[in-house]
C-alpha positions as CSV (number, residue, x, y, z in Angstrom):
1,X,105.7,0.4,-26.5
2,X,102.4,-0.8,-25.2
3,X,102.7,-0.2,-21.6
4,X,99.5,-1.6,-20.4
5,X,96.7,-4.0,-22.0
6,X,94.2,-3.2,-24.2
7,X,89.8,-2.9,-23.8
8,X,90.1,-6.2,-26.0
9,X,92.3,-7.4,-23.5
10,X,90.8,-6.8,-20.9
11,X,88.1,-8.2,-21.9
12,X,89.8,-11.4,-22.5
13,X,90.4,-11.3,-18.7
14,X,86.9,-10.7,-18.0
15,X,86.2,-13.9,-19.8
16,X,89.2,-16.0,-18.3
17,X,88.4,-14.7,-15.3
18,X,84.7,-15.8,-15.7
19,X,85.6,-19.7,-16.8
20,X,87.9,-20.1,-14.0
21,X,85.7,-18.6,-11.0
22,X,82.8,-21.2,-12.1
23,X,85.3,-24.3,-13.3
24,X,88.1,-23.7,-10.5
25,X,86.7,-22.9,-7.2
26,X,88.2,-23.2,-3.8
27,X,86.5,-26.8,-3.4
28,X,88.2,-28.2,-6.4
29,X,91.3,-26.7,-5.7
30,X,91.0,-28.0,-1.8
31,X,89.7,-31.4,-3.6
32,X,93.1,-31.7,-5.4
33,X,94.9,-30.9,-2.6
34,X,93.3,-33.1,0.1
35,X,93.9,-36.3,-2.7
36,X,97.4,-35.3,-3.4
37,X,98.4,-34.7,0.5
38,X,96.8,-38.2,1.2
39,X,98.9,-39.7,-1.5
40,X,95.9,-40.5,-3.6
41,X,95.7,-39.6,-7.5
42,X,94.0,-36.4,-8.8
43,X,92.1,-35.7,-12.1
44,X,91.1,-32.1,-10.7
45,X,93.9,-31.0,-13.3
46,X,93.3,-33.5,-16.2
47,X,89.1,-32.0,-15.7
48,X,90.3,-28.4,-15.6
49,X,92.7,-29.1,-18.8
50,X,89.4,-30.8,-21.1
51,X,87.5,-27.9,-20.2
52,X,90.6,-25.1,-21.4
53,X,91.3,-27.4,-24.1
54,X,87.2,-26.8,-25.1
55,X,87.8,-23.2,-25.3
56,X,91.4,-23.0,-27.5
57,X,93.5,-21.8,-24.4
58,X,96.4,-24.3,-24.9
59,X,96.2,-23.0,-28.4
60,X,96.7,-19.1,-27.2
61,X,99.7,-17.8,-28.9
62,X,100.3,-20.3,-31.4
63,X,99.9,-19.4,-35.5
64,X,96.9,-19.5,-37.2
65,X,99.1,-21.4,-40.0
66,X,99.6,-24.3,-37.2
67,X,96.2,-24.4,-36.0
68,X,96.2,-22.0,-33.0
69,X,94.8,-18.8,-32.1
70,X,97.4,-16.4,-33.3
71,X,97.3,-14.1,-30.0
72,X,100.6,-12.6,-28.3
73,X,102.2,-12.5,-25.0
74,X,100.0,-10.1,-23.8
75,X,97.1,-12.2,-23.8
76,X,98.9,-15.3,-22.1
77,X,100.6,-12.6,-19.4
78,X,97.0,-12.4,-18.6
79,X,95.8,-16.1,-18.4
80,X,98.9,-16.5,-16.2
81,X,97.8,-13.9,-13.9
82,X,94.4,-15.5,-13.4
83,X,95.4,-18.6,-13.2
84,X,97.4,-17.7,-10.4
85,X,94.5,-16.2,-8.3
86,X,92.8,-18.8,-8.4
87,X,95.7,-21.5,-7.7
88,X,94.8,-23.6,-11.0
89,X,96.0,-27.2,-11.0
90,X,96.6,-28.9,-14.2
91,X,99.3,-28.3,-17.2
92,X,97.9,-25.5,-19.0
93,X,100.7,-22.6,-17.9
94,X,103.4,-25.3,-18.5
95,X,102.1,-25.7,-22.0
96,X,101.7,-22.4,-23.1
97,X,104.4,-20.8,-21.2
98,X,107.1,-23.6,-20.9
99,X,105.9,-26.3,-24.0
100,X,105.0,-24.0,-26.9
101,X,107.9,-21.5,-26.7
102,X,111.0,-24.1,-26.6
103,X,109.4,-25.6,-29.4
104,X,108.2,-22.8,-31.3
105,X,112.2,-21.9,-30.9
106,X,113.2,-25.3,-32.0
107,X,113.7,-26.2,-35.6
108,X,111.1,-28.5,-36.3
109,X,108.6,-28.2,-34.0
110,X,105.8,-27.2,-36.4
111,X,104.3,-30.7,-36.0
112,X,104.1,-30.2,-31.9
113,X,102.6,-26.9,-32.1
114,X,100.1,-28.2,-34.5
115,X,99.2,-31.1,-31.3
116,X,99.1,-29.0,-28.9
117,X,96.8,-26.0,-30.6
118,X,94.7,-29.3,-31.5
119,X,94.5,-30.4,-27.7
120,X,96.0,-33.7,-28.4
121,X,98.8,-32.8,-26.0
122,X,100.0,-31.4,-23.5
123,X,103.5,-30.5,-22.4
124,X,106.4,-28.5,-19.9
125,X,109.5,-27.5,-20.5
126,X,112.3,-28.8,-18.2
127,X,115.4,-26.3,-18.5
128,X,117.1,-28.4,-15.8
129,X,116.5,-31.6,-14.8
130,X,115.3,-30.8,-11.6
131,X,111.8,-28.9,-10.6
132,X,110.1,-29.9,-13.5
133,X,106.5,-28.1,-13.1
134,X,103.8,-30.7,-13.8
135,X,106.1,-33.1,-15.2
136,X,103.7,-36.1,-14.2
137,X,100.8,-34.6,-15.4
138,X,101.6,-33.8,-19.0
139,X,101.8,-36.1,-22.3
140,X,105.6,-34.9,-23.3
141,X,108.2,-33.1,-21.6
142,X,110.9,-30.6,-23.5
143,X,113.9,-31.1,-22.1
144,X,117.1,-28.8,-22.8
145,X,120.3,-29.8,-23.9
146,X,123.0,-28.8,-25.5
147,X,122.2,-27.4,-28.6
148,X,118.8,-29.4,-29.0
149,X,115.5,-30.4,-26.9
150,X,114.7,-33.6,-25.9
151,X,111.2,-35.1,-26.2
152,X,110.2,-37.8,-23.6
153,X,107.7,-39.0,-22.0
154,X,106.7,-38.8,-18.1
155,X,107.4,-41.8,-17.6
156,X,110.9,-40.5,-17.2
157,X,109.6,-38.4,-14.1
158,X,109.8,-38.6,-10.6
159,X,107.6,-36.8,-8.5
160,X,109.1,-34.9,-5.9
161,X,107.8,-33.8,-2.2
162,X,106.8,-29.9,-2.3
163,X,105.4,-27.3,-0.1
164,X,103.0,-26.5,-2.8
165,X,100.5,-29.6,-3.5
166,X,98.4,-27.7,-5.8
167,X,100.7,-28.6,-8.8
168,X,103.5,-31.3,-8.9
169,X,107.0,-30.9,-9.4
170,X,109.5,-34.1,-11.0
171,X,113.0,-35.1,-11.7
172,X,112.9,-36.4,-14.5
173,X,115.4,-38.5,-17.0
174,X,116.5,-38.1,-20.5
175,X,115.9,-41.3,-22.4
176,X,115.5,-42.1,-25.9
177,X,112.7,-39.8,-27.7
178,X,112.7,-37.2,-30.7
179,X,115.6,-34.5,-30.7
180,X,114.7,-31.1,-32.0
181,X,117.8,-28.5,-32.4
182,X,117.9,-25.2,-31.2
183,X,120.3,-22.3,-30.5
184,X,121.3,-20.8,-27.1
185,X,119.3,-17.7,-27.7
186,X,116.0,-19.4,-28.6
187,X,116.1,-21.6,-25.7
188,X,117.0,-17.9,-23.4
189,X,113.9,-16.4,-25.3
190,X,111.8,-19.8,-24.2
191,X,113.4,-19.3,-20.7
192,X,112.2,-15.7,-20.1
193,X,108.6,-16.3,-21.9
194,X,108.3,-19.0,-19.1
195,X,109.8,-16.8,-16.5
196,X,107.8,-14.0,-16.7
197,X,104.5,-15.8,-17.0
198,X,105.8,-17.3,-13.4
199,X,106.6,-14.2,-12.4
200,X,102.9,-13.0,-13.6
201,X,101.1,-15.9,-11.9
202,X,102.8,-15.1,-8.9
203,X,101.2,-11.7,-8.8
204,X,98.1,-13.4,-9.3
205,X,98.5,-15.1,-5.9
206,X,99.4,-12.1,-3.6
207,X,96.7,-10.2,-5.3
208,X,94.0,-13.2,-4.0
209,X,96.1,-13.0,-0.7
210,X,95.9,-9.4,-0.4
211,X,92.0,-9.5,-0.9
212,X,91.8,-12.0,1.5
213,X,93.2,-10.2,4.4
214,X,91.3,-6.9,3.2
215,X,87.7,-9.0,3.2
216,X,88.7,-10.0,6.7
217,X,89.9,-6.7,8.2
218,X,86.5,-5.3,7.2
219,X,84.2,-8.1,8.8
220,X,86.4,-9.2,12.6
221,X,85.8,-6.7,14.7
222,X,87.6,-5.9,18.7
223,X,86.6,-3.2,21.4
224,X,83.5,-3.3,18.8
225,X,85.3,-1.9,15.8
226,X,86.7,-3.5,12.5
227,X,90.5,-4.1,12.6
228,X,90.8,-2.9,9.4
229,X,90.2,0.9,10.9
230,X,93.7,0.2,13.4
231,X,96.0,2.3,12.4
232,X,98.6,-0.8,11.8
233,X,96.1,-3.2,9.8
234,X,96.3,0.3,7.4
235,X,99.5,0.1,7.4
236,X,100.4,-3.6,6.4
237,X,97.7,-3.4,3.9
238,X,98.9,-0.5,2.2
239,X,102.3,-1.7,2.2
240,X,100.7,-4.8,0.4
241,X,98.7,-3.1,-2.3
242,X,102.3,-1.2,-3.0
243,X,104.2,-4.3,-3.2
244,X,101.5,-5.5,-5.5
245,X,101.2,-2.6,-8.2
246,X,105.3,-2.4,-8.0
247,X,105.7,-6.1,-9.0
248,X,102.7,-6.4,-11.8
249,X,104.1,-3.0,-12.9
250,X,107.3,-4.4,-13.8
251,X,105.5,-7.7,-15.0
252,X,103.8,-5.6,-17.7
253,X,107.3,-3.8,-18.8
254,X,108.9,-7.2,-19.2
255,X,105.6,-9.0,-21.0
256,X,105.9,-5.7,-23.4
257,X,109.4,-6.1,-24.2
258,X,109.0,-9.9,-24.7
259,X,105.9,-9.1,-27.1
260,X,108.1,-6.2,-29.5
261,X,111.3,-8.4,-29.0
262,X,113.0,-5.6,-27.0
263,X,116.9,-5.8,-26.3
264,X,116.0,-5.2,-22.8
265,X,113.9,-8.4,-22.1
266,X,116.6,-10.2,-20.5
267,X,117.1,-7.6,-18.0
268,X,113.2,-6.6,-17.6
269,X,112.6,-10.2,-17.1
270,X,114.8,-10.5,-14.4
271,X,113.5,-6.9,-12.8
272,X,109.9,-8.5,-12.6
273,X,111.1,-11.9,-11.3
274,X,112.9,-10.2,-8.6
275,X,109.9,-8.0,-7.9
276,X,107.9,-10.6,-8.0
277,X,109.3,-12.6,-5.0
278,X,110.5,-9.3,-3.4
279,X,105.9,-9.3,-3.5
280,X,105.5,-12.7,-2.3
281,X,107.9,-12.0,0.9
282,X,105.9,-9.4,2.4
283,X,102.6,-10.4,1.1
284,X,102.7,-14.4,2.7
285,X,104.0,-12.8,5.8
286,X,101.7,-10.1,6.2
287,X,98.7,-11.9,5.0
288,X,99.3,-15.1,7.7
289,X,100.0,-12.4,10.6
290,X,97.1,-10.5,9.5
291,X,94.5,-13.2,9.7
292,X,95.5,-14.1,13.9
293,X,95.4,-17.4,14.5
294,X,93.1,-18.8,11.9
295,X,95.5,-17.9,9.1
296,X,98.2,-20.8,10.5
297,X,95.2,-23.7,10.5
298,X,94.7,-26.1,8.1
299,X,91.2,-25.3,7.1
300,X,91.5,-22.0,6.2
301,X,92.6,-21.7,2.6
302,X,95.3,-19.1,3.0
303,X,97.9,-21.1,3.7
304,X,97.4,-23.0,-0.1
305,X,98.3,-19.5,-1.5
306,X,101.1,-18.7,0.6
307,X,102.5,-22.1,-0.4
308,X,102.1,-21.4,-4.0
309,X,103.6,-17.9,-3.7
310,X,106.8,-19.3,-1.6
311,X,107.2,-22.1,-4.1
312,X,107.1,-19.9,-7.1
313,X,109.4,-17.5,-6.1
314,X,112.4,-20.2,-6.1
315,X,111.1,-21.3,-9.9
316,X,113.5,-20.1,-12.3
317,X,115.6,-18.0,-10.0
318,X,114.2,-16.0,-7.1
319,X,114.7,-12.1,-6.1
320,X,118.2,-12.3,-5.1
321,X,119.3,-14.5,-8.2
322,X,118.2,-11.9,-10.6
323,X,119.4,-9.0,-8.4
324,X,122.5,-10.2,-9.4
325,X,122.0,-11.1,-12.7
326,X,121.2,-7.3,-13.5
327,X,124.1,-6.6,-11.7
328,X,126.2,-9.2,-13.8
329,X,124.8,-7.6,-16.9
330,X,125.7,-3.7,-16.0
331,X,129.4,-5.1,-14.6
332,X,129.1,-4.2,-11.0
């Protein structure tokens, strides 16, 4: 099992990594935000979707034979995490992550995949009703029911207030639209695809968090000394960094077991979920405290992470949630 990613991986981040630092800055993301908090519409995620849809990412992991790129988890594992450092708005995790795998799952869903790799749509997968990720912002929701998926439209969403205005959540409704049928299992594969990519992002965000309060404990300075040589700023750093490499360690387990269909991906998905908000906990604490007083006002842009880090832990089931699930699943 492949246990960590590749040089041609890698060099796919470099890449990603590149497009998003020029295309996704702070002032677009503070742009978006500033419009949605004054109840005003957005297209900072629409603009940020033509420019990923110019360069094939919706069509990442989906089959040469329907149009796509034909790469595997690995590779969107990796978008996720960048697109979590930099607090991307816009539908492109919710397609690849949420969209593509119920319907690659579904019987049927040839057709979609073929829209989607040829950037005519966008989507997100709704596995409940509630907390629909981007649901206003995409062309056609998945939703899950019994036995089948539900196509409709966002029309049949509802946007919903959130701590995090960097991306939307909806209710939404199940109305008329195309059925596609799937099995229990496909739509639990779909599930942890979307789950750990989450769970990646997330790590994305403390990482960005963490190098925050590192630049900062290097530059303030009191009784003519950086802070970052106090003994305690050590120690909430280090703490940090090993809260970090403990959750993206685990991340990397589950995307591997996910990519080679492994019979443990149900309970390494969980283990990096949980790791994952066990991450965010400490990090958002630490890296508000760490900053004094500036890190609680409105202009500094720490708080738009710590927001995205708190509402991304509850996604899909947070730490304690899939404690118990791996407890569930070894009969304690």
């Amino acid at each position: 099992m492949q246990l960590d990613f590749t040089a041609d991986q890698e060099e796919l981040r470099s890449s990603v990594k590149g497009v998003l630092e020029k295309e996704c800055t702070r002032a677009v993301v503070r742009e978006h935000v500033e419009h949605v908090v004054r109840g005003e519409p957005s297209d900072g995620g629409q603009r940020l979707w033509k420019t990923f849809v110019g360069l094939d990412w919706p069509a990442l992991t989906i089959a040469e034979a329907h149009g796509g790129v034909g790469l595997g988890y690995p590779e969107l594992a990796i978008v996720a995490e960048e697109l979590g450092r930099v607090l991307a708005p816009g539908p492109l995790l919710t397609t690849i992550a949420g969209f593509v795998p119920l319907v690659r799952e579904a019987k049927g869903g040839e057709p979609w995949l073929e829209k989607v790799a040829a950037g005519e749509i966008s989507g997100t997968a709704a596995h409940t009703t509630r907390h629909v990720l981007c649901g206003d912002e995409v062309d056609v929701i998945a939703v899950v029911l019994d036995g089948e998926i539900a196509l409709v439209p966002p029309s049949k969403a509802t946007a919903m207030n959130s701590l995090d205005a960097t991306r939307s959540l909806v209710d939404i409704e199940v109305g008329d639209g195309p059925r596609l049928s799937i099995t229990p299992d496909g739509v639990q594969r779909a599930l942890e695809e979307l789950t750990v990519a989450v769970a990646f992002e997330l790590v994305g965000t403390c990482q960005t968090i963490f190098e925050t309060n590192v630049q900062y404990a290097k530059e303030r300075q009191q009784f003519g000394v950086p802070i970052g040589s106090f003994q305690a700023v050590k120690h909430k750093l280090a703490n940090m960094f090993v809260a970090i490499q403990r959750a993206r360690a685990l991340c990397i387990f589950a995307t591997a077991t996910i990519n080679e269909d492994d019979p443990r991906r149900s309970t390494a998905t969980s283990a990096a979920k949980a790791a994952a908000g066990d991450c965010q906990r400490l990090v958002a604490q630490d890296g508000i405290q760490l900053l004094g007083g500036i890190g609680y006002t409105w202009e500094h842009d720490q708080h738009l992470f710590v927001k995205r880090a708190k509402v991304s832990d509850a996604l899909f089931g947070n730490a304690p949630y899939h404690r118990q699930k791996i407890a569930d699943s070894l009969g304690l």
